[in-house]
MITOR-821294 format. One record per residue (C-alpha): x, y, z. Coordinates in steps of 0.1 Angstrom, whole numbers. Layout:
N
  east north    up
     X     Y     Z
...
! end
This chain:
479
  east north    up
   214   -39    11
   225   -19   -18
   205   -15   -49
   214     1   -84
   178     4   -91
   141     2   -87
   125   -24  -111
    85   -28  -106
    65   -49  -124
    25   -46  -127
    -1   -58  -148
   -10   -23  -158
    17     7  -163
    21    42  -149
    17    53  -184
   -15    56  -206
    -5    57  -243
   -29    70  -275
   -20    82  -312
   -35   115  -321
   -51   123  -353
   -19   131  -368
    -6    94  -356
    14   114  -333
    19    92  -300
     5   113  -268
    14   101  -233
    -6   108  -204
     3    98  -166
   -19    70  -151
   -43    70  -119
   -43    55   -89
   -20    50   -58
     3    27   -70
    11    50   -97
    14    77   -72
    38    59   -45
    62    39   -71
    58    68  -101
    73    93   -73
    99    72   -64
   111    64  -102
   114    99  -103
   143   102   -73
   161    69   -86
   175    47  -116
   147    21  -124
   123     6  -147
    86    -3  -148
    74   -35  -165
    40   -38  -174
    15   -57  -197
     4   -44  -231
   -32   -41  -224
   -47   -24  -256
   -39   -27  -289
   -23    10  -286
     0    -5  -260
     7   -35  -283
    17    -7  -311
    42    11  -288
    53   -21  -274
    61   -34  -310
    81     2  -319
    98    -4  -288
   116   -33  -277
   130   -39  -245
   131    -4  -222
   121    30  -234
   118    63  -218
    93    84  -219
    77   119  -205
    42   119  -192
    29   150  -178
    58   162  -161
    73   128  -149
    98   107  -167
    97    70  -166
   118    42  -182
    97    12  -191
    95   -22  -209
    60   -30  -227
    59   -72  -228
    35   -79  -256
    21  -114  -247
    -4  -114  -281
   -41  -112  -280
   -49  -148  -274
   -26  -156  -245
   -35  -119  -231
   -73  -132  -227
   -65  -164  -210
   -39  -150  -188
   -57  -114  -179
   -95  -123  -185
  -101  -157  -176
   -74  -162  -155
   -68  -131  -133
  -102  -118  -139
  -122  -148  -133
  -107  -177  -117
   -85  -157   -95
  -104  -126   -87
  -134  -148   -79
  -114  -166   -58
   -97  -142   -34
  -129  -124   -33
  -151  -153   -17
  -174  -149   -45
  -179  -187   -61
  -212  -198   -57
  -208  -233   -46
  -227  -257   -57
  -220  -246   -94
  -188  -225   -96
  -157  -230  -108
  -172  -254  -131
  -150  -249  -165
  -119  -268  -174
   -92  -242  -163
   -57  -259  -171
   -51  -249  -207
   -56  -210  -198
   -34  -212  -166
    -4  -233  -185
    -3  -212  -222
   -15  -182  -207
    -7  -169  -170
    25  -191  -163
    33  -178  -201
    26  -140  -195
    42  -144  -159
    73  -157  -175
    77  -128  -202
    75  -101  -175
   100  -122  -153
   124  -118  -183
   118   -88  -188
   124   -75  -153
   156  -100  -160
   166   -79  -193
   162   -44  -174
   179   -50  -144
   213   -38  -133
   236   -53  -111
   220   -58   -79
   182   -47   -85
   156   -46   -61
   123   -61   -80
    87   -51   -66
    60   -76   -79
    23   -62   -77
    -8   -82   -76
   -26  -110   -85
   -16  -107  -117
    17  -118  -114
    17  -145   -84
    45  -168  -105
    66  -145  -120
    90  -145   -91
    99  -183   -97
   115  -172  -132
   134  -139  -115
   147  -164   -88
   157  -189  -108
   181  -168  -126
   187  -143  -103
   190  -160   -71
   202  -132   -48
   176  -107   -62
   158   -86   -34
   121  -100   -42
    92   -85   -28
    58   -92   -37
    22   -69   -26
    -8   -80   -28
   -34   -56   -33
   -66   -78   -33
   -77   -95    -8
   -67  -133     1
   -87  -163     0
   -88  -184    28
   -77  -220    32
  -109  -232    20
  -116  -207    -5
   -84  -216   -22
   -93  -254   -18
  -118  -246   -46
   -88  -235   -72
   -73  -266   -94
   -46  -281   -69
   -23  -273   -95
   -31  -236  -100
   -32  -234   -58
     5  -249   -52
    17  -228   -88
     4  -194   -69
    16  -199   -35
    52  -219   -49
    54  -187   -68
    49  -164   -42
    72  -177   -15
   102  -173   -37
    99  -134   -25
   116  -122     3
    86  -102    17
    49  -108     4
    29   -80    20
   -10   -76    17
   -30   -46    26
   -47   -56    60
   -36   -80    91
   -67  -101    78
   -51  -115    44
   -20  -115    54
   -31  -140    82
   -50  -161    53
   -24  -162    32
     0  -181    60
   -28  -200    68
   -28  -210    30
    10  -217    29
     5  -239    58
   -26  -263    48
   -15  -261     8
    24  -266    11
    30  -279    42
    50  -248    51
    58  -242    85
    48  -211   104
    68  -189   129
    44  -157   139
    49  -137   102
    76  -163    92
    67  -187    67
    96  -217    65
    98  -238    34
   117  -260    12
   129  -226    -6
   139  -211    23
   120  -179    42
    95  -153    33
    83  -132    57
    43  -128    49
    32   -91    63
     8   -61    57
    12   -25    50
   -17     0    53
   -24    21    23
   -36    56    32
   -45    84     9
   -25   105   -12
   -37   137     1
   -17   162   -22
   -35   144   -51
   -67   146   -35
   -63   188   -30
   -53   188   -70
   -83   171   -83
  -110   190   -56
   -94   221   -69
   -93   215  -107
  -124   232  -126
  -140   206  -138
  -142   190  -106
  -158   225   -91
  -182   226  -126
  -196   189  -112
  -200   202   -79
  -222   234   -93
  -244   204  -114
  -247   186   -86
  -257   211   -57
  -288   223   -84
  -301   185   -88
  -303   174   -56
  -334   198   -52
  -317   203   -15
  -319   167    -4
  -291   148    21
  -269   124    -2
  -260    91     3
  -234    84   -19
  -215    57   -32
  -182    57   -57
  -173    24   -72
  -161     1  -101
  -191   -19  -109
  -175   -48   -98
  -197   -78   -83
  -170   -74   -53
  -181   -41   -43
  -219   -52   -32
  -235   -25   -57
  -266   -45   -58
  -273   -50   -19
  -266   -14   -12
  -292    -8   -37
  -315   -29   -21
  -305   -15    17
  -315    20     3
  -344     7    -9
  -355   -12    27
  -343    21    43
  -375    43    21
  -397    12    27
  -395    14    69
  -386    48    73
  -408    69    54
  -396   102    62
  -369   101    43
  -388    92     7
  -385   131     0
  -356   144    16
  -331   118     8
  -309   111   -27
  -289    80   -29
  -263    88   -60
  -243    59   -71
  -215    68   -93
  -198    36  -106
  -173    34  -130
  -177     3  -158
  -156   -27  -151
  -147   -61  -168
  -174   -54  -196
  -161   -87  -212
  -170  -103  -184
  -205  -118  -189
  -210  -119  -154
  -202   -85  -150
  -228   -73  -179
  -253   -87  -160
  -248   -73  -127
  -247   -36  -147
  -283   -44  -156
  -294   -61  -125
  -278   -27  -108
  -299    -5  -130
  -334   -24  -127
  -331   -23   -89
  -324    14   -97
  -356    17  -121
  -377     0   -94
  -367    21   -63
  -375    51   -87
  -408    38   -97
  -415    31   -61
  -401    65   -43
  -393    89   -70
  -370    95   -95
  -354   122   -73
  -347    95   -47
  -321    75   -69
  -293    85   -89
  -274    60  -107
  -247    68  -130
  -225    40  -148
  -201    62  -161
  -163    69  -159
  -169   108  -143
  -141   115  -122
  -147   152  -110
  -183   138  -102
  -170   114   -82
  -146   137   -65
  -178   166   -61
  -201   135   -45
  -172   129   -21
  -170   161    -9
  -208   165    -7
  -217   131    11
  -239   129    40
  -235    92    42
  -209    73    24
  -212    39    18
  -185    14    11
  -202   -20    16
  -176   -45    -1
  -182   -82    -2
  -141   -83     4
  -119   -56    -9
   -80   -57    -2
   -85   -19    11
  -110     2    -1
   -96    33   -11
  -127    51   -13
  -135    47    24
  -104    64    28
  -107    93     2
  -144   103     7
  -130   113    51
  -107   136    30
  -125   153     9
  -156   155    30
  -163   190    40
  -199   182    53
  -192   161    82
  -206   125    61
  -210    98    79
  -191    66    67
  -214    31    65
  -183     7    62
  -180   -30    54
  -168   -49    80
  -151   -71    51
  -126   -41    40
   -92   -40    44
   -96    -2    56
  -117   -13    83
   -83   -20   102
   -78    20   103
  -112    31   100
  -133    10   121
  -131    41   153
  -150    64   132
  -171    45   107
  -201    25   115
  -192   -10   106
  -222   -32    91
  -222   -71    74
  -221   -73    38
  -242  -100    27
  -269   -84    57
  -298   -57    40
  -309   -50    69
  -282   -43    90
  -269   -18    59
  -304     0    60
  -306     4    98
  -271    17    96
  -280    41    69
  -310    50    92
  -287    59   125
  -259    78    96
  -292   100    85
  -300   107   120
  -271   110   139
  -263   144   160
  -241   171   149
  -217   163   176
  -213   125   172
  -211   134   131
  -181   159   138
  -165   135   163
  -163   108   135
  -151   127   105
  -125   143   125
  -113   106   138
  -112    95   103
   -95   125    91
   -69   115   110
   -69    75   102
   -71    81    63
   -36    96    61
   -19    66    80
     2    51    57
     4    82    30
    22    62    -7
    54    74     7
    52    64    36
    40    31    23
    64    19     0
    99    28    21
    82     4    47
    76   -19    24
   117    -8    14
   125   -13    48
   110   -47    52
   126   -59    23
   160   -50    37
   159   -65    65
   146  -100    48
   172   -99    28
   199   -91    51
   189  -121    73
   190  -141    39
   227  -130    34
   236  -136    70
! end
């Protein structure tokens, strides 16, 4: 399979955009992994990124640029197309679709007996299948020749039925990053929002998820939802074949070094070292997302204090979690749940004994990473978990990782970490317990197994598999 060009498509780009006092437009590289794996390779090849305008800076740029543009952001180039779906279609499709309906679904997280309880139709028909539709054209309007198309996330689950339908030989691969729901879970989406998804997925020639675990679930889905037929990481339907699969996503260790050596990173370091008042950290780095179990990690430390007094005053849990999905309600309220069980365990034990920072602080985050004598990543679900992956890494104190067993990185990390149940308090404290008191030996031993598990599946490494897989569908395809 030969290709003329790259063309990814993503919710959010690998560009950050904002208008200086002079009105002067200023464009800054984005974070994150994907950025990292497809930016690099955007860089060696002809090929275009489509994203979603998702501020009204975007909207601005997206409105004095139609169709592709390029642009320079620190040091990298990158050809994009902005598609400007207008604010009212953008909140159906991004926050009460993707964010809500969606997220909550792949996540496990519905309670019930109550939830999803709202009419859902009118945001999924004028605004995701509309939103997934405009980037679908506009992947359509940038692509050369013979293109090979990359569609990421949950965000864009149909956009692959309007690229097929008018590209029908187009290389189609779709990844995942989230987790997937399983059969049952999904039951609990509108049948018509179930079949649109999974309809829309299977018109790729690859879907790939980020553990053995979702990828599973997703067939599983195919199967009970469509009818489809299953052939080990075949899936057969009236469409044809996609082959369903998982790629691990290690770290980007390169990017890591840069931002543990940058100075502001080092300055956080310095403020952190003086207020721990010499006490062992237990750390945790998140989004405040009710996914990533904030609130029962929390109360784990707190059990842990209760039943094993001797660590009231040696011992500093700091939780450094980034705001997310402030529009959310939901979300608001688990911030302020968050910081009450914060205020209590600090009336309780000590204000020295709890640290919790909702704050966007990178070099923090990076300093308590490097710092940690127990990290804990205690997901309900997460597709990966990148920090389970990043804190090994950086960690130059031999920390002890306390890992869920519901993360995709358990797949890699599970030799070295100790694995605990989410939705369990007191399995979480007793494994804090046995992290704080573990022997040198067994410490070392661990961190230097997950030093060598993080890396598996470096962004490079990652996305010419994913290359590689889609090859080979397609090449069967063609016969």
């Amino acid at each position: 399979m030969q290709t003329d060009q790259l063309l990814i498509a993503s919710n959010r780009g690998p560009v950050r955009f904002a208008y200086d006092e002079n009105g002067d437009l200023e464009s800054r590289r984005g974070f994150g992994g994907l950025v990292t794996a497809l930016g690099g390779a955007l860089q060696d090849e002809p090929g275009t990124w489509v994203s979603v305008a998702l501020s009204d800076t975007d909207r601005r740029v997206a409105a004095e640029h139609p169709g592709t543009f390029e642009v320079d952001a620190d040091g990298s180039r990158f050809r994009l197309s902005l598609v400007d779906p207008g604010y009212e279609r953008f909140e159906a499709y991004y926050n009460r679709i993707a964010n809500e309906l969606l997220w909550f679904t792949v996540h496990g997280m519905w309670n019930a007996p109550y939830e999803p309880h709202r009419p859902w139709s009118s945001d999924w028909r004028d605004g995701y299948l509309p939103v997934n539709r405009q980037v679908a054209e506009a992947v359509l309007e940038a692509g050369g020749d013979r293109p090979e198309v990359h569609l990421h996330d949950y965000h864009l689950l149909t956009a692959g039925r309007t690229i097929r339908a008018h590209w029908p030989e187009a290389p189609i691969l779709s990844y995942i990053h989230t987790p997937w729901a399983r059969p049952r879970e999904l039951a609990m989406l509108p049948d018509e929002v179930a079949r649109d998804a999974l309809e829309g997925l299977l018109q790729a020639d690859v879907v790939v998820t980020s553990a053995p675990e979702w990828s599973s679930a997703l067939r599983r889905c195919t199967h009970e939802t469509l009818g489809a037929r299953l052939s080990g990481e075949t899936v057969e339907h009236e469409w044809g074949r996609t082959r369903v699969t998982d790629v691990v996503l290690g770290v980007d260790e390169t990017a890591l070094v840069s931002a543990a050596d940058a100075p502001a990173t080092r300055e956080a370091g310095e403020r952190l070292d003086a207020s721990r008042d010499g006490r062992r950290l237990i750390v945790r780095v998140d989004r405040t997302d009710l996914s990533k179990n904030i609130a029962r990690g929390l109360q784990a430390f707190e059990l842990l204090l209760e039943r094993h007094p001797e660590h009231r005053e040696r011992v500093q849990h700091l939780a450094i979690c980034n705001p997310s999905r402030q529009s959310v309600p939901a979300y608001r309220a688990y911030v302020e749940h968050c910081e009450q069980l914060a205020a209590r365990i600090a009336e309780r034990f000590g204000e020295q004994t709890i640290d919790l920072r909702v704050v966007d602080d990178y070099p923090a985050a990076i300093a308590a990473l490097q710092r940690y004598d127990v990290l804990l990543a205690n997901p309900v679900r997460d597709g990966t978990n990148l920090v389970a992956k990043e804190g090994p890494a950086l960690n130059h104190a031999d920390g002890v990782l306390v890992l869920s067993r519901e993360a995709g990185a358990v797949t890699t990390l599970s030799g070295g970490a100790i694995t605990v149940n989410p939705f369990d308090v007191e399995d979480q404290a007793a494994a804090l317990h046995l992290a704080l008191t573990m022997d040198a030996g067994e410490r070392a031993e661990r961190a230097n197994r997950l030093r060598g598990a993080v890396t598996i599946g470096a962004p490079e490494e990652w996305l010419g598999e994913q290359r590689r897989l889609l090859r080979e569908a397609v090449e069967a395809r063609r016969g």
